[in-house]
VMD Tcl script that draws the C-alpha trace (Angstrom):
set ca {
  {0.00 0.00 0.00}
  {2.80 2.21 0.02}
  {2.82 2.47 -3.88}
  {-0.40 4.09 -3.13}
  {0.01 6.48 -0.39}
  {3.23 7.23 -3.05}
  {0.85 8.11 -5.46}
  {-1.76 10.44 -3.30}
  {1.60 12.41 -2.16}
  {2.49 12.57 -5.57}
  {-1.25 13.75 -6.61}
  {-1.28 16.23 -3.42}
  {1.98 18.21 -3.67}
  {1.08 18.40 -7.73}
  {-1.93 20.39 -7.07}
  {-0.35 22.58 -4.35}
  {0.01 20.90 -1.17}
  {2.97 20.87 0.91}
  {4.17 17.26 1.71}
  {4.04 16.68 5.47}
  {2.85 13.65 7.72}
  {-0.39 15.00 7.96}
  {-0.72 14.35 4.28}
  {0.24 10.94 4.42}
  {-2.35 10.47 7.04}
  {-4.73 12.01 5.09}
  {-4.44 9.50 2.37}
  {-4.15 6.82 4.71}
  {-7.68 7.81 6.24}
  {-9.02 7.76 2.55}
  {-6.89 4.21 1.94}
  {-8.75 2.96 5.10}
  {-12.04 3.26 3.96}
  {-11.42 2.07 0.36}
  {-10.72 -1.14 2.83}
  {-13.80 -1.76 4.63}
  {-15.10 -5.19 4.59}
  {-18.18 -4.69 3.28}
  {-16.41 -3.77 -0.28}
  {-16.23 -6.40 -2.62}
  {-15.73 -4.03 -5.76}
  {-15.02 -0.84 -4.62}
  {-11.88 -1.69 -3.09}
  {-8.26 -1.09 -3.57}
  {-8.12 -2.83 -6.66}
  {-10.67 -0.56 -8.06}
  {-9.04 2.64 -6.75}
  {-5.89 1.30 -8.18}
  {-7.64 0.81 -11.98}
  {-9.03 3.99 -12.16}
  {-5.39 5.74 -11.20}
  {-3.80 3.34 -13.39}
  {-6.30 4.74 -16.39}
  {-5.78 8.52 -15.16}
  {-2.46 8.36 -15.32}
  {-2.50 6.39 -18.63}
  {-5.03 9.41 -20.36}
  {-3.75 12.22 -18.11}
  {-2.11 14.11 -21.30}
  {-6.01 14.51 -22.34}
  {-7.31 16.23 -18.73}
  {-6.54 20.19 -18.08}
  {-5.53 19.74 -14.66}
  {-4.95 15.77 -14.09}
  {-3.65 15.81 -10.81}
  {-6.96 17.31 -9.84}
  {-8.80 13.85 -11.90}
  {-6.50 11.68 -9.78}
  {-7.16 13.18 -6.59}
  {-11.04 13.01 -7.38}
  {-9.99 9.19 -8.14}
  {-8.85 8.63 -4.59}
  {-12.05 10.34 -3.10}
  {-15.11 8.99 -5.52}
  {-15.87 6.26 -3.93}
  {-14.31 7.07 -0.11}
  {-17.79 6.73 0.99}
  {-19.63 3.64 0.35}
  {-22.87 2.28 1.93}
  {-24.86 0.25 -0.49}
  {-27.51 0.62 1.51}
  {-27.44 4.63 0.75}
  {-30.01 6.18 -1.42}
  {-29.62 8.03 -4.42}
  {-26.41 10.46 -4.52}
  {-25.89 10.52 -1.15}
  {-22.42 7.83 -1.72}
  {-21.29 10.65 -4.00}
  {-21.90 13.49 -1.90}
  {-20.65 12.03 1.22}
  {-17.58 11.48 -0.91}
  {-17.33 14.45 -2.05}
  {-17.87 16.79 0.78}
  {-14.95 14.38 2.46}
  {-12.28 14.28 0.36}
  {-12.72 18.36 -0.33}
  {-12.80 18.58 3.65}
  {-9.28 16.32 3.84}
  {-7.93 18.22 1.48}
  {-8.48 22.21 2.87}
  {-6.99 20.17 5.43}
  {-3.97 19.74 4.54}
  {-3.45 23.12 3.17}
  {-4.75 23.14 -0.29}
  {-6.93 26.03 -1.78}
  {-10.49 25.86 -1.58}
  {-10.43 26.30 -5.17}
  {-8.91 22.81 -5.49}
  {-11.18 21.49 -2.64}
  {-13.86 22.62 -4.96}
  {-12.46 21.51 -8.30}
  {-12.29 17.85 -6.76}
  {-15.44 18.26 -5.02}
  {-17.40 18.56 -8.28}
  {-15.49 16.03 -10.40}
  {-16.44 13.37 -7.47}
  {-20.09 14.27 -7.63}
  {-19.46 13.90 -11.25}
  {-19.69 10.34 -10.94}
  {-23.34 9.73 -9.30}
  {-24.17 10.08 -12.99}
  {-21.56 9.77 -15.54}
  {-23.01 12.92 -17.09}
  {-20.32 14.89 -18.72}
  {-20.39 18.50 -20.11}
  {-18.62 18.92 -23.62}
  {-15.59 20.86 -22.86}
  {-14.66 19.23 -19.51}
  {-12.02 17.10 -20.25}
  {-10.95 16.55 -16.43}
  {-14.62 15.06 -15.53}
  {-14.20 12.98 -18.90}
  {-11.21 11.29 -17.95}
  {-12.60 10.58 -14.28}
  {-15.68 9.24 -15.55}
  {-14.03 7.33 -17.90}
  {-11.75 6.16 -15.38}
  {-14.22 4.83 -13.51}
  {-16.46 3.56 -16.20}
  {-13.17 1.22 -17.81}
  {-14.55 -2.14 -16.00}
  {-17.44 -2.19 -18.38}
  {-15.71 -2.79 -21.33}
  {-13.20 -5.19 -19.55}
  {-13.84 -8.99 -21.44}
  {-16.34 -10.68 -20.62}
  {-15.17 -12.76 -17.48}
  {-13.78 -9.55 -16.05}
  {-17.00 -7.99 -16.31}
  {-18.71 -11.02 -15.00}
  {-16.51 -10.85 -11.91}
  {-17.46 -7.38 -11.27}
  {-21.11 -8.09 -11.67}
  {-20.94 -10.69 -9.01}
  {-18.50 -8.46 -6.86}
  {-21.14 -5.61 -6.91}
  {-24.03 -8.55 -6.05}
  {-21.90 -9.30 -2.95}
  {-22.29 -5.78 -1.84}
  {-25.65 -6.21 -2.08}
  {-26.22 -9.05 -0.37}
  {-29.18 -7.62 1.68}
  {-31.34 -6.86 -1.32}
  {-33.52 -9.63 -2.23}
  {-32.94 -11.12 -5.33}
  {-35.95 -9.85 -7.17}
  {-35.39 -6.11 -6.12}
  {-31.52 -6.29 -6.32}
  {-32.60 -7.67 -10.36}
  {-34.99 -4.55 -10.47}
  {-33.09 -2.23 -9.27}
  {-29.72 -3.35 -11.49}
  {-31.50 -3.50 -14.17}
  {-32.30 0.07 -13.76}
  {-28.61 1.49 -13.49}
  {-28.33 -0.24 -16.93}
  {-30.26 0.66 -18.35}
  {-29.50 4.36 -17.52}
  {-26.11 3.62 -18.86}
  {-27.19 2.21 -21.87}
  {-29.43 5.15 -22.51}
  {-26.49 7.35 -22.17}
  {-25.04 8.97 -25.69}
  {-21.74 7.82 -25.06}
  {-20.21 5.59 -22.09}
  {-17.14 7.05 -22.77}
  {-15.75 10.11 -23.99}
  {-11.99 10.29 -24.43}
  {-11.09 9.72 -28.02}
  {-8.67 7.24 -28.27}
  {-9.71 4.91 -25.96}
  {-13.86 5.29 -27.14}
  {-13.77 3.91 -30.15}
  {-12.12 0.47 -28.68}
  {-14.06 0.81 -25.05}
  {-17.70 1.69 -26.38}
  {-18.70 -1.23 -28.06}
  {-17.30 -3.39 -25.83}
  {-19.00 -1.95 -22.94}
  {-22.42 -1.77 -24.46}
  {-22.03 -5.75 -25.31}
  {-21.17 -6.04 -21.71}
  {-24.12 -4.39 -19.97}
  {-26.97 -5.50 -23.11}
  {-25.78 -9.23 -22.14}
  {-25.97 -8.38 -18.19}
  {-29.48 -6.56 -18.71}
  {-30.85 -9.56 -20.74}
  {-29.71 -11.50 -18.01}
  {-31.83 -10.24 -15.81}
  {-34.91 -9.00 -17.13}
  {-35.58 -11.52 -20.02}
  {-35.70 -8.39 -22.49}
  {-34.53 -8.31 -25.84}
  {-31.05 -6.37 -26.06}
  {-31.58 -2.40 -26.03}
  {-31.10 -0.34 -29.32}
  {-28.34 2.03 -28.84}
  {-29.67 5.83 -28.90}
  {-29.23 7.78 -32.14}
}
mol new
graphics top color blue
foreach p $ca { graphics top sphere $p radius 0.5 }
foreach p [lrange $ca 0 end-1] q [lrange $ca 1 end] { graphics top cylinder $p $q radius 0.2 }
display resetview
C-alpha cells in the first residue's frame, strides 16, 4: 500500500500541497475506507484501476492531478444501503474537507469536489475534459472482457447481499439501463472507439440476463 500512499503524495503536492505527515495520514484515512469489509468491488483494486487509467489518459485532462485526486475520493464513501447520490456526496464533501486540510486552496477542494459528484451520474459537459477522464476512469470495468466484467457483476451482487434477489434484479437493471441510454459511455477519443462497443455488449448481455428483455437499441 505504500505504492499508493506514493501516489496520493504525488497527486497532493502536484496540485499545491505541501508534503508533510499529515498528508500521508490524510491518504491513509481515505486508503482505510477504500478497505472496509463490506467492499467487494469498490476496493483497492478498483481505486488502483481507475489511477492506473488517469495516469495512462492524463495528457487529455486540463488539470490531471486534480482527476486523480477526485480518483482517490469517488468512492471514499460507500454504503450500499445509501439512497440516491448521497455515496457521492458524502464522498465528495470528504475528500474536499481532507484536502483544505492539509493546506490546499479551496479552489482545489472545490475543483475535486465537483469532479467526485461527477460520478453519481456519468453525465459529462462537452468541454470538460478533467470530468471525462474521471468518468471514464471509472467507467473502464465495463468494457473489460467478458469474465472480467462477469466478476465485477458478481463483486457488486456481494455488496448487495441484503437486497432480495428480485429487487436487487430490479433495481440493477435500472442502473443499466441508464447507462445504456447514455449517448456515449465514454468520452476520451482514443480509448472510445475500442471501449464503447465493448462496454455496451457487456451491460446489453448483463441486462438480458436479468430481465428476459430483448437487447436495447443504442440511442441515435
Amino acid at each position: 500500500m505504500g505504492d499508493l500512499i506514493l501516489r496520493w503524495r504525488a497527486a497532493a503536492c502536484g496540485a499545491g500541497a505541501v508534503d508533510t505527515a499529515g498528508l500521508a495520514d490524510a491518504g491513509q484515512r481515505l486508503l482505510d475506507r477504500w478497505r472496509e469489509p463490506h467492499r467487494h468491488y469498490h476496493t483497492v483494486a478498483h481505486l488502483t484501476a481507475v489511477l492506473d487509467v488517469v495516469d495512462r489518459y492524463a495528457d487529455q485532462a486540463a488539470r490531471p492531478d486534480l482527476v486523480r485526486l477526485a480518483a482517490w475520493g469517488h468512492d471514499a464513501v460507500y454504503d450500499p444501503r445509501a439512497a440516491g447520490d448521497a455515496n457521492e456526496r458524502a464522498s465528495a464533501d470528504l475528500t474536499a474537507a481532507l484536502l483544505t486540510g492539509v493546506g490546499l486552496p479551496a479552489a482545489v477542494a472545490a475543483g475535486v469536489h465537483r469532479l467526485v459528484l461527477l460520478t453519481a451520474g456519468h453525465a459529462v459537459r462537452p468541454g470538460d475534459p478533467d470530468g471525462a477522464l474521471l468518468c471514464d476512469a471509472d467507467l473502464a470495468i465495463l468494457a473489460a472482457p467478458p469474465p472480467a466484467y462477469d466478476r465485477y457483476a458478481a463483486a457488486v451482487r456481494r455488496e448487495y447481499a441484503h437486497v432480495p434477489e428480485s429487487a436487487f434484479r430490479q433495481g440493477r437493471a435500472r442502473v443499466l439501463d441508464g447507462l445504456l441510454a447514455l449517448p456515449a459511455l465514454y468520452r476520451l477519443p482514443e480509448p472510445a472507439d475500442r471501449w464503447e462497443p465493448a462496454a455496451r455488449a457487456n451491460l446489453t448481455r448483463e441486462l438480458a440476463a436479468l430481465t428476459g428483455a430483448p437487447p436495447r437499441r443504442r440511442p441515435d
